[in-house]
Structure formats: structure tokens, C-alpha cells
C-alpha positions as CSV (number, residue, x, y, z in Angstrom):
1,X,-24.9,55.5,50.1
2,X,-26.3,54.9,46.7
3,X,-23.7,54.8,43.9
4,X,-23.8,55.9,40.3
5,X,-21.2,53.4,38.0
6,X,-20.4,55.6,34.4
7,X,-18.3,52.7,33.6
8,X,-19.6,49.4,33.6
9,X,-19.0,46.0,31.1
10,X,-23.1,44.1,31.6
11,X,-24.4,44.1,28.2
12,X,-23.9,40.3,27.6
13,X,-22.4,38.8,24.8
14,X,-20.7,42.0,23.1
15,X,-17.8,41.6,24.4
16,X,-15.4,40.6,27.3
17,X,-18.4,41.1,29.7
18,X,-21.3,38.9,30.4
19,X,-21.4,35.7,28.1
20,X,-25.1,35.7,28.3
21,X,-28.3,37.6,30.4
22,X,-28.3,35.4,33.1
23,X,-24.6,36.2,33.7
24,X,-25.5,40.2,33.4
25,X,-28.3,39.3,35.5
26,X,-26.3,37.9,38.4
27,X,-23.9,41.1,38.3
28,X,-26.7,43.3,38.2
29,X,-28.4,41.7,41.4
30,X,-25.0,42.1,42.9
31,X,-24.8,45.8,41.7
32,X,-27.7,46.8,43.5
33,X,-27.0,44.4,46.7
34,X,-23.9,46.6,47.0
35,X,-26.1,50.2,46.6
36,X,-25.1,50.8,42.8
37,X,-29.0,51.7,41.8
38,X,-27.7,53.9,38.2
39,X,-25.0,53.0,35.6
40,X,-24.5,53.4,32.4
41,X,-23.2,50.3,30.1
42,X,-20.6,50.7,28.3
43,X,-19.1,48.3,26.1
44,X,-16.2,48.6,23.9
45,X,-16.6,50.7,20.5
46,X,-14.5,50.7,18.0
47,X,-12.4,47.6,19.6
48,X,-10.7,45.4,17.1
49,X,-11.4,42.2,19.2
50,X,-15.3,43.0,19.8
51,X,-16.8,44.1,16.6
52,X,-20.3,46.3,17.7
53,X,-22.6,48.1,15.9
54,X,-23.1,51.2,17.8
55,X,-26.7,51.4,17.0
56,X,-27.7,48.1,18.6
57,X,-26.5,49.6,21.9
58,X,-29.5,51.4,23.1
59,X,-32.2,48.7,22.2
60,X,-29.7,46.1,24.0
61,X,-29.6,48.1,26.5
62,X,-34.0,48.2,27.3
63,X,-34.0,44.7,26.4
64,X,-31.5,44.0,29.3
65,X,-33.4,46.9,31.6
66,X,-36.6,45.1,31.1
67,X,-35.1,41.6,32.1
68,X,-33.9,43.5,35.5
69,X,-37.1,44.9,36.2
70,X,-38.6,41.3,36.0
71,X,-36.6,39.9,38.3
72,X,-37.3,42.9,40.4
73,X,-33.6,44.7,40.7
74,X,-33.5,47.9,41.5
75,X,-30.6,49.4,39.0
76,X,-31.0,51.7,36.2
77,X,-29.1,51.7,33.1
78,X,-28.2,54.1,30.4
79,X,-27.3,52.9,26.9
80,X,-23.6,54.3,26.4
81,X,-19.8,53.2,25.1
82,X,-16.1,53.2,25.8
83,X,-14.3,54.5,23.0
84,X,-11.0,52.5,22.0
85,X,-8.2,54.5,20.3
86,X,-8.4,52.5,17.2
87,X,-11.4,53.0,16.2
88,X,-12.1,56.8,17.8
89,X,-11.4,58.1,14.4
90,X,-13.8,55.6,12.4
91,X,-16.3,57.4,14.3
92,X,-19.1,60.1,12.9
93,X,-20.8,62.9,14.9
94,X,-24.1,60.5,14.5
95,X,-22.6,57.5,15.7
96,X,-20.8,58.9,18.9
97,X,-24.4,60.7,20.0
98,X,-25.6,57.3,20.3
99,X,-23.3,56.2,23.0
100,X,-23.1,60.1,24.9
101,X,-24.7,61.7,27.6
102,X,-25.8,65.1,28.8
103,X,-27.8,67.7,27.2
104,X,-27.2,69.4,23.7
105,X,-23.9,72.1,24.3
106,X,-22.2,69.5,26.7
107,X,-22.5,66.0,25.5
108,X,-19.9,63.9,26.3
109,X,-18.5,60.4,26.0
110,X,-15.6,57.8,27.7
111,X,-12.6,57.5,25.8
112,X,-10.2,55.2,27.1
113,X,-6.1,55.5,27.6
114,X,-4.4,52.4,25.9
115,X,-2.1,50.6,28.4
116,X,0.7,50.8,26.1
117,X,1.0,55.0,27.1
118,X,-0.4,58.4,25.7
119,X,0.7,59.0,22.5
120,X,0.5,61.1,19.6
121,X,-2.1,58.9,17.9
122,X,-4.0,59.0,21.0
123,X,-3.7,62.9,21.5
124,X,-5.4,63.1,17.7
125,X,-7.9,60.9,18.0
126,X,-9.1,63.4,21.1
127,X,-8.9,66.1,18.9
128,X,-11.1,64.0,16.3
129,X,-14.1,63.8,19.0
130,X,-13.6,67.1,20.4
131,X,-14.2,68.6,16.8
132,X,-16.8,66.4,16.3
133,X,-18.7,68.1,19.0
134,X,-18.1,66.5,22.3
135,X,-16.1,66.5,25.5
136,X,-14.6,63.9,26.8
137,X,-14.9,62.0,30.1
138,X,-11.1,59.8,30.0
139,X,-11.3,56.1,31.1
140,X,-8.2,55.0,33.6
141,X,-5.6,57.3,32.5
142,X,-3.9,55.7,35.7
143,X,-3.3,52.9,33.7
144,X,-1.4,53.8,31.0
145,X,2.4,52.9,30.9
146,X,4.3,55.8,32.2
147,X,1.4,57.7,33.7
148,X,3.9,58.3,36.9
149,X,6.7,59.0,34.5
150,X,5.6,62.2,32.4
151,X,2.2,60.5,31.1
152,X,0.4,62.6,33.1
153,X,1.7,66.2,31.8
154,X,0.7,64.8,28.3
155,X,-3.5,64.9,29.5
156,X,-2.4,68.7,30.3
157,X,-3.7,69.6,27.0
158,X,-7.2,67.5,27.0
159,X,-7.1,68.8,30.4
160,X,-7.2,72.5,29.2
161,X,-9.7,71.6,26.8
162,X,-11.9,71.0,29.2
163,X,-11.8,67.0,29.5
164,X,-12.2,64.9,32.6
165,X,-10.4,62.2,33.9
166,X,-12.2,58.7,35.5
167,X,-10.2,56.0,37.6
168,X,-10.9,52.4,38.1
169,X,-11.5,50.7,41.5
170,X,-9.8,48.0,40.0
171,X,-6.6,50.3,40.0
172,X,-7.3,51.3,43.5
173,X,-7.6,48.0,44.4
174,X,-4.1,47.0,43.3
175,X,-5.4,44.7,40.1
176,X,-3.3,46.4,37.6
177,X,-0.3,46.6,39.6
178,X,1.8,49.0,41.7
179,X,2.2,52.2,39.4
180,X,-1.9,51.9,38.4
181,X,-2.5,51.8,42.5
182,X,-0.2,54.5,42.8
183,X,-1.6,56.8,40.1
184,X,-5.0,55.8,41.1
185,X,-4.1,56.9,44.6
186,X,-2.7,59.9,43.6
187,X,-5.5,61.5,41.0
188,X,-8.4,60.4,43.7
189,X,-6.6,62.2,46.9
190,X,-5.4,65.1,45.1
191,X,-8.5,66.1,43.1
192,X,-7.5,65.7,39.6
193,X,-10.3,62.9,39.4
194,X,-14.0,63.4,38.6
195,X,-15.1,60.1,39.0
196,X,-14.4,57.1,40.5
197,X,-16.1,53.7,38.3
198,X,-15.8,50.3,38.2
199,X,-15.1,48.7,35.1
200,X,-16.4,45.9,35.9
201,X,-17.0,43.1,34.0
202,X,-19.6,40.6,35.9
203,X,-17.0,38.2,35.4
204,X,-15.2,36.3,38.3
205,X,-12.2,38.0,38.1
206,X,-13.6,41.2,37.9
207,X,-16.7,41.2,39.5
208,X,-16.0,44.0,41.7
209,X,-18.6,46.7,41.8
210,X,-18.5,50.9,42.7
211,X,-19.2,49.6,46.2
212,X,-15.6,48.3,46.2
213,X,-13.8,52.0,45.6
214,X,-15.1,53.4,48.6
215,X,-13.0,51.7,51.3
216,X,-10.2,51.3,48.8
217,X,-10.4,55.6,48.3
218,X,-10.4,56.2,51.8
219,X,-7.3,53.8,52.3
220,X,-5.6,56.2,49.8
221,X,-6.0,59.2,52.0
222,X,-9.5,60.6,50.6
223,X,-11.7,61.7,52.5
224,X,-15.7,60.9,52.9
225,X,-17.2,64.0,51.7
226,X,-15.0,63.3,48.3
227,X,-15.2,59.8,48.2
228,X,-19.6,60.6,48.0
229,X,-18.8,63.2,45.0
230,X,-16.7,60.6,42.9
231,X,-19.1,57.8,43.0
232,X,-22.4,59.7,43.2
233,X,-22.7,63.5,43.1
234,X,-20.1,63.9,40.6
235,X,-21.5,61.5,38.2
236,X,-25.3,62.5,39.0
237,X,-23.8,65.6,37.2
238,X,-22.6,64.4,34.3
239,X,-25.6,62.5,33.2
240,X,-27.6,65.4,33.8
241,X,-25.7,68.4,33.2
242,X,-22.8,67.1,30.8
243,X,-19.3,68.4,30.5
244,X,-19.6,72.1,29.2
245,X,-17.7,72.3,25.4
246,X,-15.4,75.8,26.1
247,X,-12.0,75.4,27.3
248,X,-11.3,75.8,31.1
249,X,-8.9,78.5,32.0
250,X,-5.3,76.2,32.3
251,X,-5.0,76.9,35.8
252,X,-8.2,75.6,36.9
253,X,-8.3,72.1,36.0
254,X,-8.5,69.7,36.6
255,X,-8.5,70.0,40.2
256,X,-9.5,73.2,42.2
257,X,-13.1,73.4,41.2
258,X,-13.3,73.9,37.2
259,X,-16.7,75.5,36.6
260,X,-17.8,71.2,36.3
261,X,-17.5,71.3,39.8
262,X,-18.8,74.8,40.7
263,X,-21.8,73.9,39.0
264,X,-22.0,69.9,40.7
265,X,-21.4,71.9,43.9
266,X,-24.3,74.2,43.6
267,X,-26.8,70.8,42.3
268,X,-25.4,69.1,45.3
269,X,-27.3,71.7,47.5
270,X,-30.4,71.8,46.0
């Protein structure tokens, strides 16, 4: 099965991925070894630790596509971003195009939960890049303190307004500790996930790719047909088809098929 990663740390040097090409170079080789062929890069924006100029992103990014296609690895990447909640609200309608994807009317972008819990800062901050035009695809909400313990109920909103949610293999895989694994487990069997990525890092303590979620979703009670349309169908979508901008009715999301997953459904068939 070949995977599609829409959250992946391989740009080198910008910030706790890579240190340097050969390093993203390495990963990459391992990326494809494991049947991740697509991804899109996404290092931190708007991260007070990793200062980045959004605008650098996409020529970083065909500088490090063209060092993969000379070493002959089969992997394509897309110039993209994950959002911190610090700096979500530093950022212009021009500057979040840069790092989204999908066509005009349903561009989106990853926006990730702090671990310290969803708050009211956080909630705004959505609102800031919904009203600046796009929807939101949310990084490992699973994550977030109190997820189990009422943190989930707070997305309900987002939810409504038509966001998605994406887990981490590395929560699936235990890395970030019992309640993560246990959310994890829970929005992968149940449906409320869209996608499943890695956020991986190439480094050696997270150098874990897509690959890796399969197994680890199946363990969880998920079964095949699913596990395909987190880590390739469902993400297929969203790069080409986007995350429509209306609101979904309350009572269809996120799990029982939104019209996201109507539509991926009736792409999946062509």
C-alpha cells in the first residue's frame, strides 16, 4: 500500500527536524522504503523556538525535491506548514496561502493543539484562520492535556465549522503516553479522525514513518478498509479536493460521513 504523510518534519535545518540534507535525505530514503511515495513538509510556523519565514518554505521545499530525485527516491513533496497557536494570529491571508493546500473555496491548512489543553486562546486563534479564509485540518488533538477529560467536547465547535481532526502514529504508538494512546485509539476506531500522519522528525527518536500507523491502527480495533482511507484515500482528498469552507450540519461530523467523506468516497471509486 502506498501512503500519503500530510504531516511530516524533513525540511532540514528549520527546525527540530533534519539538522542538515543528508539527514532529510536518509529519512526520505526510509519514507519511500516503507511505501510513503507523497507528503507534504511541514515545519513549524509561527513557533517561538524556530523562527521561519513562510516564504522560504516552498523554494526549500524544490531544492530538497530535487536532491531526492538525484539520489533517485521515489517521494513527492508539497511545500506546506504546521501552524503553532502563538503565532496563528501573526498570520495574514497571504502568508497562510503559502503553506495551504487544495483548490480556491476549500483551502486548508494544519493547526496544531498545544499540549498544555484547548483553550480559549486556542479556540480564537481558529476563528482568526477561519475568517481569514480557510479550514482547518487539526494536528494531534489526542495530545492535548485533558483530551479524555472534556477536551474533546471543546473541538465540538471547530468540528461544526467544518474542521478536521489528524492523529499521530506516534500517539498510537504509545510515545506520548497512556491518555495520547488512548485518545489516539479512540478518534481512529470510532471515525472522528480523517487522517492518520506521522509527525515525524527523521530524527532517531522519531524516525517513525506513516508505515508505522498501520499495524499500530489495527491493534486499536480499526479495521483495513479504514486504516487505507486514513493514510491514503483520505489524504489523496485533501490535497486535491480541500476541505469545503461552509459549516457541516452538527450532527454529521465529524464522524458519519460529512459531505468530506461523501465526496472522498465517490473519488475513491473512480
Amino acid at each position: 500500500m502506498s501512503h500519503i504523510d500530510l504531516h511530516l518534519h524533513l525540511l532540514p535545518g528549520v527546525d527540530d527536524g533534519p539538522p542538515d540534507e543528508a539527514a532529510s535525505l536518509v529519512h526520505a530514503a526510509r519514507l519511500a522504503r516503507e511505501g510513503v511515495h507523497e507528503a507534504t513538509v511541514t515545519p513549524h510556523v509561527g513557533h517561538p523556538d524556530y523562527p521561519l519565514d513562510v516564504a522560504t518554505i516552498a523554494e526549500r521545499t524544490r531544492a530538497l525535491q530535487a536532491a531526492i530525485e538525484v539520489d533517485g527516491i521515489e517521494l513527492l513533496l508539497h511545500p506546506g506548514g504546521e501552524i503553532h497557536p502563538l503565532g496563528a494570529t501573526a498570520l495574514a491571508p497571504g502568508d497562510l496561502d503559502l503553506i495551504a493546500h487544495g483548490p480556491r473555496g476549500a483551502r486548508w491548512v494544519l493547526f496544531e493543539v498545544p499540549f498544555a489543553g484547548i483553550d480559549a486562546e486556542w479556540l480564537a486563534a481558529c476563528r482568526h484562520i477561519r475568517e481569514s479564509g480557510f479550514s482547518l485540518l487539526i494536528a494531534h488533538p489526542e495530545r492535548a492535556a485533558g483530551f479524555l477529560t472534556g477536551g474533546h467536547e471543546l473541538l465540538r465547535p471547530e468540528l461544526g465549522a467544518g474542521a478536521l481532526l489528524q492523529v499521530n502514529v506516534c500517539s498510537l504508538l504509545g510515545r506520548h503516553g497512556p491518555e495520547a494512546q488512548e485518545g489516539a485509539a479512540r478518534l481512529v476506531r470510532d471515525g472522528d479522525a480523517y487522517v492518520l500522519a506521522s509527525d515525524g522528525h527523521g530524527s532517531p527518536h522519531r524516525a517513525h514513518t506513516l508505515a508505522a500507523g498501520t499495524a499500530a491502527a489495527r491493534e486499536a480495533g480499526v479495521l483495513p478498509l479504514r486504516v487505507e482511507q486514513l493514510t491514503r484515500a483520505n489524504p489523496r482528498f485533501l490535497l486535491r479536493d480541500g476541505i469545503p469552507r461552509e459549516p457541516h450540519p452538527r450532527e454529521r461530523v465529524p464522524r458519519r460521513s460529512s459531505r468530506v467523506a461523501a465526496k472522498a468516497t465517490a473519488f475513491n471509486r473512480r
